[in-house]
N, C-alpha and C positions, 0 to 999 in steps of 0.2 A: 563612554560613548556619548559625545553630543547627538540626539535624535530631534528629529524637525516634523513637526506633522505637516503635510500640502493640503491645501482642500480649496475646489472649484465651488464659485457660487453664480446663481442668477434667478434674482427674484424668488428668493428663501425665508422672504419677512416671517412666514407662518411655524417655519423649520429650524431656521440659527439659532436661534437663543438654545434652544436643546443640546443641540451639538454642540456647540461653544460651553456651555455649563456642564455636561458629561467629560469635556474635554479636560475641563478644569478640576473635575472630582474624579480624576486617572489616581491610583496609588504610584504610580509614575509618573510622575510630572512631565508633559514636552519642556525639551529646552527650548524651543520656540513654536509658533505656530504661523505658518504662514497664509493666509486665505487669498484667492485669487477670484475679483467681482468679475465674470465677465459682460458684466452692463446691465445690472439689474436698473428693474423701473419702476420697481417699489422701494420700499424700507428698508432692503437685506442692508446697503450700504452704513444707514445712520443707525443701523441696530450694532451692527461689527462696530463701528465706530465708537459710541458711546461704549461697549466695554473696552476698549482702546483707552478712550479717558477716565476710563477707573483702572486702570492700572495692570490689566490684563495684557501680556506681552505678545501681541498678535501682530502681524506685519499685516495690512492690506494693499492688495495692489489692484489698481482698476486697468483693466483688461479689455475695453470694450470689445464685441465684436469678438471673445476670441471663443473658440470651440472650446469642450472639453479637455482635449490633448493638448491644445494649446497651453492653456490656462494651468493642467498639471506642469506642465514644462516651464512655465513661466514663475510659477511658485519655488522649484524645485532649484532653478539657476539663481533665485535669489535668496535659496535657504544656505543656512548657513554650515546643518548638520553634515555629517559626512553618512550618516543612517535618517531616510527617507521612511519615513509612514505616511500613508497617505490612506483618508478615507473619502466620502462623498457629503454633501448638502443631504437634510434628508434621515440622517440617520442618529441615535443615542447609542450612546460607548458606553459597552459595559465597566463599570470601574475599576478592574484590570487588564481592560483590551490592552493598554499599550506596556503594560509591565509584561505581559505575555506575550505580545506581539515581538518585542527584542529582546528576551533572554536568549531565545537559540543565536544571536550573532557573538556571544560570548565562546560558543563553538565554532567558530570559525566560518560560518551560513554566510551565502552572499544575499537570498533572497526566502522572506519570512512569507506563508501564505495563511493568514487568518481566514476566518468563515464569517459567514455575516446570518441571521435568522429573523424570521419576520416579525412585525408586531403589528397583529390585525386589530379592527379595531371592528370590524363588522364578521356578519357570518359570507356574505358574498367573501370579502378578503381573506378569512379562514381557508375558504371551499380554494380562490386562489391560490394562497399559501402553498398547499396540501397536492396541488396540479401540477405546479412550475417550479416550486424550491425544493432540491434535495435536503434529505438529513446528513448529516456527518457521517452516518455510520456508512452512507452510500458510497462515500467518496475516496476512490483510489488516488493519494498523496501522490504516489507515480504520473500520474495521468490531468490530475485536477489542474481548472483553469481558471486560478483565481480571479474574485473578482476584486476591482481597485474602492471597494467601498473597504478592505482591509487586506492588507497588506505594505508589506517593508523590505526594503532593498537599500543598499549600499549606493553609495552615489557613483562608484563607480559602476556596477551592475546595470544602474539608469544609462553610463555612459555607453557602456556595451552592448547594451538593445538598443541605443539608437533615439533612444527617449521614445517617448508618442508619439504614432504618426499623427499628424494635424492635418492632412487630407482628408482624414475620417472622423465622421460627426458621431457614429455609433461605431460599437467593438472597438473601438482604442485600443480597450485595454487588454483585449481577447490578441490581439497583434502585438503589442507589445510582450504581454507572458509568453507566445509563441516563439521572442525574438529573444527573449531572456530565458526557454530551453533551448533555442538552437543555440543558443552561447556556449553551454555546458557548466552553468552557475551552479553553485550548491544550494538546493532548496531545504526548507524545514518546513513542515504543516505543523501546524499551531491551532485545533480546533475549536481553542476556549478562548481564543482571541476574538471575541465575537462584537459585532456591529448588529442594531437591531434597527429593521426600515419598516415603512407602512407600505402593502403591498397595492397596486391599483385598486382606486374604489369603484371602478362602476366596467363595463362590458365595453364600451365606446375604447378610454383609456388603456385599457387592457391591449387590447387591439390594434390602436396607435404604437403602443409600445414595443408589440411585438412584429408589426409593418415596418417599423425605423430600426431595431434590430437586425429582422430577414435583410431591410434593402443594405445595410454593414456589410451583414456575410457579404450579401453580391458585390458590393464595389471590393470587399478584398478579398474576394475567391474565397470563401470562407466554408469548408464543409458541405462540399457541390453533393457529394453521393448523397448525401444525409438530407439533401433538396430533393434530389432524383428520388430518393424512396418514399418522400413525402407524397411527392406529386403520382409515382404508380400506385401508393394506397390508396389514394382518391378516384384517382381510374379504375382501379382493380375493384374496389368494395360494391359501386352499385351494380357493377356486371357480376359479382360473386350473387348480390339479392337477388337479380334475374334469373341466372344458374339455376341457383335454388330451389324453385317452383319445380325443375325438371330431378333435379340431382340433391335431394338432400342433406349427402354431406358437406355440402361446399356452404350451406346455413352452419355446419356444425365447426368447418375448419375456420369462417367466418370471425363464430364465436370466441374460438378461441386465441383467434388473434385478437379480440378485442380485449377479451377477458387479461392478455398480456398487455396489451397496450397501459389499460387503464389500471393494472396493478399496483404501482407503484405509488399513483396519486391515493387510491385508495387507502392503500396501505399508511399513507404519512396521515389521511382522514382519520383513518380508525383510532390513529393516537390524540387527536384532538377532537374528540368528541365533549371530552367531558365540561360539565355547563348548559351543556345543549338539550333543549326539547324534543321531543318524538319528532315534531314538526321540522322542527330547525335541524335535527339531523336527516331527516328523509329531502327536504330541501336542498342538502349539501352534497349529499347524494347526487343526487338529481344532478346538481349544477357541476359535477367534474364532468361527463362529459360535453359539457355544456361551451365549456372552456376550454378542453380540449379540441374539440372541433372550431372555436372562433377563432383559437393561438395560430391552430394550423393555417386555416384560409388566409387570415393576416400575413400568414409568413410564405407563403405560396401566390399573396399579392407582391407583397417586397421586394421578395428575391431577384423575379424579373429585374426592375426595378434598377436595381444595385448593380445588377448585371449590363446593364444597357449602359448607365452611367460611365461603370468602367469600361466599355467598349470605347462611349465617345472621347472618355480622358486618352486615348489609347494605352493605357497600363496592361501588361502582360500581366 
């Protein structure tokens, strides 16, 4: 199997060298690698470059102007492989992500779904981490929706979803997975194929991220109910505190929706405690629902947002 890694960049000077050197210390070697600038205005460019003239087999191709979906698409027609890997700018490869990311095609797999796992560097990002990234052990392979910082697909696979859409500057790749299970492709999860990223450093960032997300879903109808119930939680919780003064258990049934909500984060908390000080864990504490309630608002500003967009595109 000839395998091609794709990878989108812009303005990655502080990030490439990493990924590009984890790339190179795979026990699987790519048979090529193709990186797609799409118009960095720093260094990313003369960084790729110069391993280019040491002897490193990387295509570059400058892109200016193109989106993410673009720039995957654009990598991927001028790879050579007939097995696509493709991860993100951004991230270090564990040193058998790609040996494990393509063994299952030796079974017959049209599409490989790797996992990806955070690498904090702070405790805000920990407490992040802990909020918004599942663990593996969460993840129904049936249902999972990979993300393209790892994963591998067949070029044909690519051709039968359609590629990326390029109208979308977020979710691509949420539409794209969706267009490669309506295909009826054969999947394989692949848990240990793992990608490691640094999560937002600061509340601002965060927020941004998760506003440019929400407005994705809207422009491609993405997961409306799952907006709708966002948005009566919001409505419903301070009329339940109101209640409350009259009717006591509406404090208690309150509670325990929260106590659900925020399980989960917890629960990935409780395993990365260790390191931590009294302080620094009551902190982290502290800061999940912290984040939880900032993700939300963000993504209950967006949605709108995305929604209105696609109105004006007139896309059904």
């Amino acid at each position: 199997m000839r395998v091609s890694v794709v990878v989108t960049v812009r303005n990655e000077e502080a990030t490439v060298n990493d990924l590009i050197g984890s790339l190179l210390a795979q026990t699987r070697q790519p048979d090529e690698i193709v990186i797609s600038d799409g118009g960095s205005t720093d260094l990313t460019v003369a960084i790729v470059q110069g391993w280019i003239d040491r002897g490193t087999p990387i295509r570059l191709l400058h892109c200016p102007g193109a989106n993410i979906a673009a720039g995957r698409n654009r990598a991927i027609e001028a790879a050579s492989g007939e097995i696509i890997a493709c991860t993100d700018a951004g991230t270090r490869l564990d040193p058998r992500w790609l040996e494990t990311l393509v063994a299952p095609f030796a079974s017959g797999c049209d599409v490989v779904m790797g996992f990806f796992q955070a690498a904090p560097q702070s405790l805000f990002e920990r407490a992040l981490a802990a909020t918004t990234l599942p663990h593996a052990d969460e993840i129904d392979p049936d249902r999972f929706i990979p993300s393209s910082r790892s994963i591998a697909y067949t070029r044909a696979a690519w051709r039968q979803a359609g590629g990326y859409p390029e109208w979308l500057d977020y979710c691509e790749d949420v539409v794209f997975d969706l267009n490669l299970r309506r295909a009826n492709l054969r999947f394989a999860w692949a848990p240990n194929a793992l990608v490691y990223y640094r999560p937002r450093t600061s509340l601002a960032t965060f927020a941004k991220q998760y506003y440019l997300y929400a407005r994705g879903d809207g422009k491609a109808n993405l997961w409306p109910r799952r907006h709708i119930i966002r948005y009566l939680t919001y409505v419903l919780a301070p009329l339940a505190s109101v209640l409350g003064f009259w009717y006591k258990r509406t404090w208690l049934a309150a509670a325990i929706c929260a106590g659900l909500y925020l399980y989960r984060p917890y629960r990935r908390l409780a395993r990365d405690l260790d390191g931590l000080t009294l302080p620094e864990q009551f902190l982290a504490i502290v800061l999940v629902p912290i984040l939880r309630g900032v993700g939300d608002v963000a993504k209950m500003c967006g949605y709108p947002v995305g929604l209105a967009w696609r109105s004006r595109a007139g896309i059904r």
